[in-house]
N, C-alpha and C positions, 0 to 999 in steps of 0.2 A: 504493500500500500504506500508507504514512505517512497519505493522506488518512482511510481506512479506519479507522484505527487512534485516530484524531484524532475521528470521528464515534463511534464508540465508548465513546471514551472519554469525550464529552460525554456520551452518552446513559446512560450509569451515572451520570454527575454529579447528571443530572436525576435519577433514580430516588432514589437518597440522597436530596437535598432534598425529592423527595413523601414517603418513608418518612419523614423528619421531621416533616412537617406534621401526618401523619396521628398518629403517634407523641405527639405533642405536644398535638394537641386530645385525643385521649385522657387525657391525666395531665399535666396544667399543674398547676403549682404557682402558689400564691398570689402567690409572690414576679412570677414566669415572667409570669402571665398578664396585669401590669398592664405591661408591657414591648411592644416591639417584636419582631418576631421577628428570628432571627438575619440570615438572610439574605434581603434586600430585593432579589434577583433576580425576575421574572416567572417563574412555571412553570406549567409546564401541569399541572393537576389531572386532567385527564380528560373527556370529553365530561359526564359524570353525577357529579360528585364526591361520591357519597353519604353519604362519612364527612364530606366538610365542609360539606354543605346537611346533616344531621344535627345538627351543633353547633350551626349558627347556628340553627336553627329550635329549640333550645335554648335559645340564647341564652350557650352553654357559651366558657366560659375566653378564650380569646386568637380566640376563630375568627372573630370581626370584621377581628381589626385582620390574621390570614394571608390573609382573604379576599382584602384589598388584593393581593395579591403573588400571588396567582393566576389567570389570564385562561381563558375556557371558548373552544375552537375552534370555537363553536357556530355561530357566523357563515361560517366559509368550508366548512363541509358544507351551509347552505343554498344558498348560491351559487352552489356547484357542482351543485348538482339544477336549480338556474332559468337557468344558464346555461350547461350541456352540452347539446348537442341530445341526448333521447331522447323515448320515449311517453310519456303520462301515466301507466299502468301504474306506471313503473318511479319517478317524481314522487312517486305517492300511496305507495306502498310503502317509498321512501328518505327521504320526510318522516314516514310514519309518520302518517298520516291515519288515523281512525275511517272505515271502510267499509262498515258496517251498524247500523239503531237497536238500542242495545244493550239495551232491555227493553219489552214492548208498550206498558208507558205511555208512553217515550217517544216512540212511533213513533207514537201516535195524538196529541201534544200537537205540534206545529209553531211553532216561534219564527222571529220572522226576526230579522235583524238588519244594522242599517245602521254600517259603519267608513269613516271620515273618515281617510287619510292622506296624508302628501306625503312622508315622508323613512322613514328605518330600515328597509330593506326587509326583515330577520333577522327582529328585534320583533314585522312585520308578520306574518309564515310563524306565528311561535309564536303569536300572537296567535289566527292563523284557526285554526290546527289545536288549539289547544285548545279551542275552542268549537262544531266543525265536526263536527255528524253529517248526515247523509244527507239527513234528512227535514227540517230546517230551507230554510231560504234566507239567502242572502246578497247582500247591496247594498253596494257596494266603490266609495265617491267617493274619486276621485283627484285630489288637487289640481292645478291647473293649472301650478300653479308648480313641479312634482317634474320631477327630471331625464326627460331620454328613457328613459335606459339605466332606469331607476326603473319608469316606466310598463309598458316594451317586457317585463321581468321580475314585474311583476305579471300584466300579460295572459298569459302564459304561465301562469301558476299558473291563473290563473278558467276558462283554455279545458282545462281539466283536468278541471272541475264542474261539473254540470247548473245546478245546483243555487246554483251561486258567479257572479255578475257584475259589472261595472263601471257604475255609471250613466250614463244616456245622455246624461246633461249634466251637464258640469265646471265649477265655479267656480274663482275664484283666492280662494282662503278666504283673509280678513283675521281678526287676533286681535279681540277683541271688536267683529267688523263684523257686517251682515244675511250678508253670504256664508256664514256658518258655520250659521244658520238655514236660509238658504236652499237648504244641500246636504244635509241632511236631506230637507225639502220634494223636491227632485228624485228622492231614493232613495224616496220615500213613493209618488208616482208611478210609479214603476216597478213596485214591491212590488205597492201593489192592481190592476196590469194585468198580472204574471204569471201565468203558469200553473201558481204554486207557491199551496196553499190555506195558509194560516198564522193562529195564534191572538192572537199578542201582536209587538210589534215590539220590540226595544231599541238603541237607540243605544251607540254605541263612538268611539273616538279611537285612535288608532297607540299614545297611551302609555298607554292600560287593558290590563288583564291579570284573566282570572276565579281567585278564590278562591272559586267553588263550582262543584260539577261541573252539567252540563246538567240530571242528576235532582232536582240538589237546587233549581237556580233554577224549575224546574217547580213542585218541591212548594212552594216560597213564595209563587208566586204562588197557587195554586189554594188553600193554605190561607189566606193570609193577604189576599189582595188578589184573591178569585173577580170573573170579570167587570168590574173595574175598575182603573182608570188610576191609576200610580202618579207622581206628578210633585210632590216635595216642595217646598214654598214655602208662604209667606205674605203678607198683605196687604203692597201695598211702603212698606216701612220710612221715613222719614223721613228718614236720615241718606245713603240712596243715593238720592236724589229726583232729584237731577239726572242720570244716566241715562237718564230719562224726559222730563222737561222741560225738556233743551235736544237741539237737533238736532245730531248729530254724519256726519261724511261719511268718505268711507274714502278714505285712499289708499294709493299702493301705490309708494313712491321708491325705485327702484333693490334692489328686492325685499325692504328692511324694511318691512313691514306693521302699517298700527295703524292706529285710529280714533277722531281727536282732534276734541273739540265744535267747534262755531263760532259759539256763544254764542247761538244764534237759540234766542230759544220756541216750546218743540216744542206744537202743536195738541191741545186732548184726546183722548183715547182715543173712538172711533168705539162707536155703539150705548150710550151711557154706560159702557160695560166698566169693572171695579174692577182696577185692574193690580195683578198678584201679581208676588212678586219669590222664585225660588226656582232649584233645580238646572237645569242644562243637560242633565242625564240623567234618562232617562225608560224606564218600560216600559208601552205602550201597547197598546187591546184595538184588532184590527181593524178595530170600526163607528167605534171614536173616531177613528183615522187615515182613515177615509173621509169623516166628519164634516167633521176638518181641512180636505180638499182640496174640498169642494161647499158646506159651510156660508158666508152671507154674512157674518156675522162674523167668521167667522176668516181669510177675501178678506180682510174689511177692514180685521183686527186684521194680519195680514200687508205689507198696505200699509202702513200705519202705523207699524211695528216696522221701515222698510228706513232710518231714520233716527236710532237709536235704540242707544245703546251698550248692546255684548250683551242681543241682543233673545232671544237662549234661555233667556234666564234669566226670564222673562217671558210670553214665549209660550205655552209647554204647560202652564204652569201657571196662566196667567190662564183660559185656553178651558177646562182642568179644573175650574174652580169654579164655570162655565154650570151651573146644576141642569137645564138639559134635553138638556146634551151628552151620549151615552153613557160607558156606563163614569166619569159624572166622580164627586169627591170634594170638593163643596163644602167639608163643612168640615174637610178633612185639612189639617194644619199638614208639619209636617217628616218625615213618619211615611214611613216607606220607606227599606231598607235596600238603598239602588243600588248606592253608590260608598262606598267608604274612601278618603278621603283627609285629610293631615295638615295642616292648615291652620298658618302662623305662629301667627296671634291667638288658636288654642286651644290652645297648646303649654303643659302644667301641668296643664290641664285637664282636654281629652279626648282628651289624648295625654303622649305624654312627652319629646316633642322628636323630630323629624327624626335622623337618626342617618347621612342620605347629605348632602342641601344643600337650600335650599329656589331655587325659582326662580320669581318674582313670587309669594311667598311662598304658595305649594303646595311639598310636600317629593319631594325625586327621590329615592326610597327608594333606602338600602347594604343591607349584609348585617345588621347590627344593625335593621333594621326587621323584618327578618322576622320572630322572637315574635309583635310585635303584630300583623302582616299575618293569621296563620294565624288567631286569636285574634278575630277581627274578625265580626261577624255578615251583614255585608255581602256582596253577589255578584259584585264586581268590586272593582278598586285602583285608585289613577290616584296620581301618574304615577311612568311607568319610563321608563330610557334605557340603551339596551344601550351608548352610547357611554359611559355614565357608570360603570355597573357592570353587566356580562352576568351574571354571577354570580346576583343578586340573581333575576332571569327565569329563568336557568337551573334554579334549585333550586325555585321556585315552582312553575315548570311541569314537572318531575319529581315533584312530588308532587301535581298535581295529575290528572297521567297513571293515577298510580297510584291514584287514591282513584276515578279514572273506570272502571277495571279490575278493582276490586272488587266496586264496584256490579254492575258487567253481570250479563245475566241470560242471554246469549249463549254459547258458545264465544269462547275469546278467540284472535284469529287472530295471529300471531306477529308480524307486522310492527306492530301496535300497542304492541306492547313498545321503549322506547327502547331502544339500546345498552346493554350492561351493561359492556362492554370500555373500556378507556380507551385515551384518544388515546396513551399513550407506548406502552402493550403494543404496538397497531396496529405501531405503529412498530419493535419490535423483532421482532417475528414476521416482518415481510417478509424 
């Protein structure tokens, strides 16, 4: 009885402290909002904390620094869907997957897309499900190096979807090594031998997340970029020359990964090729990615590239400036709105500083990146880390659920709707 009374009475505790939070991003004072908040316990906000992904996509009063102090239980509702036995039924319906293409133009325009992961398996779930309609495809490289238990709970998810698979061949991705090219390359193969038809390809990473919904990445391409390849770069620069000109080899000690020169001069480029130096992210037209895989230059620009520090930055956009490769874009420069991301070296400039941490100076967005995230013209962000702040995923892909739910041109079937309820209620209604 005492124990009873004792959970209780915690579970009012909590309640008070949410009502304050909320209480407080509403009507901060000037004084209040350059402060800390009062209390610096962890609480639970809620599966959807709307009023406080509302502030922060404001940009309003204190709701940065409360975000700190509250964690989303976002993570043990996926893990309990990929590691209770049940059907896929009950998988796609308690993840809250898209079920049908939600307007004819999407269902006649087909993307596929290829994600690279090894770790975060939550990230991973949000990641697929917000980008995940019916008539797409999906190529899912898993690194060699991801736990079992990792692998065993993504298979489970893929064997869910026709439509969703793993490639048939694993690398142990090194950071700037050819493995990170070359699991692309694998998923590319796979792509043009299924029996899914598709228009365009895009590449992903575990910590990308979309800021624009499936209609609108459609309609950018088709207006801005019809029938051709978007892979932003330029002639290579002078000041990174030596990632090309000396030979670098990978290895792999005790599972830190990297790929340090070894001073040797790397050979010219094959077919005289002019190496361009640009994104690792790409959205590519299907005859180009078939080109990739039969073309002798791009065999031999492939060869070529397995010794070569990040050769993706390199690759798709060297073979893009062939005037006779499809879909290419000889003379595009940087023009392509892929990726948001906040670089150190442009802080001032085309940003306004990192507001979570920067890590090999790329920024792992907080809650204060959000304004500029929404605000961004781009079709995707890099990078996020649910171990860093869930919060920041949480409220992104809440709004980006809802801007997909608007669009439709469908019926909208109820389990596409997240939760509206919050994890304390759950908790006090049992």
């Amino acid at each position: 009885m005492s124990q009873l009374r004792a959970t209780k009475s915690g579970l009012v505790v909590s309640a008070v402290i949410c009502m304050f939070i909320f209480l407080y991003l509403r009507n901060p004072t000037p004084a209040e909002s350059e402060e800390e908040p009062a209390h610096p316990e962890v609480v639970q906000c809620g599966f959807y904390p709307d009023e406080l992904c509302s502030a922060l996509f404001e940009g309003k009063g204190a709701a940065p620094q409360i975000a700190k102090f509250c964690k989303s239980p976002h993570k043990s509702e996926i893990h309990a869907h990929l590691h209770t036995p049940g059907n896929c039924s009950r998988i796609s319906r308690g993840l809250h997957f898209i079920t049908r293409p939600l307007s004819a133009e999407e269902g006649d325009f087909s993307l596929a897309y290829i994600i690279t992961i090894h770790k975060e398996l939550a990230m991973f779930v949000q990641l697929l499900r917000a980008i995940y309609v019916p008539q797409n495809v999906y190529c899912i490289h898993v690194g060699e190096k991801a736990p079992k238990k990792y692998k065993t709970a993504v298979q489970t998810l893929v064997n869910c979807f026709e439509n969703v698979f793993i490639s048939s061949k694993r690398e142990k991705v090194a950071y700037a090594g050819f493995t990170r090219l070359q699991a692309d390359i694998n998923c590319m193969k796979d792509l043009v031998h299924s029996k899914f038809q598709w228009n365009y390809v895009i590449n992903l990473c575990g910590q990308d997340f979309p800021i624009k919904t499936n209609r609108e990445i459609i309609h950018y391409i088709r207006s801005k970029w019809s029938d051709k390849n978007i892979t932003p770069g330029v002639i290579h620069p002078l000041h990174i020359k030596s990632k090309t000109s000396q030979s670098h080899l990978e290895f792999v000690p005790k599972g830190n990964i990297y790929a340090p020169p070894n001073n040797r001069i790397k050979e010219n480029p094959p077919h005289n090729l002019t190496i361009y130096f640009g994104s690792a992210y790409y959205v590519l037209t299907r005859k180009f990615v078939e080109f990739i895989l039969t073309d002798i230059r791009a065999k031999d620009m492939l060869q070529w590239s397995k010794d070569i520090r990040s050769p993706e930055q390199h690759y798709w956009v060297t073979l893009n400036r062939l005037k006779d490769a499809p879909g290419a874009t000889p003379n595009a420069g940087w023009e392509g709105n892929i990726r948001a991301i906040k670089w150190k070296s442009e802080e001032g400039n085309v940003h306004d500083g990192c507001k979570g941490r920067y890590v090999q100076d790329i920024c792992v967005y907080g809650p204060g990146d959000l304004p500029w995230l929404i605000q961004s013209p781009s079709l995707f962000a890099n990078k996020f880390e649910l171990s860093t702040d869930s919060l920041v995923v949480t409220c992104l892909e809440r709004r980006h659920r809802l801007q997909v739910l608007r669009q439709a041109e469908v019926p909208i079937e109820p389990h596409w709707h997240f939760q509206q309820q919050s994890h304390f209620n759950m908790r006090l209604n049992r």
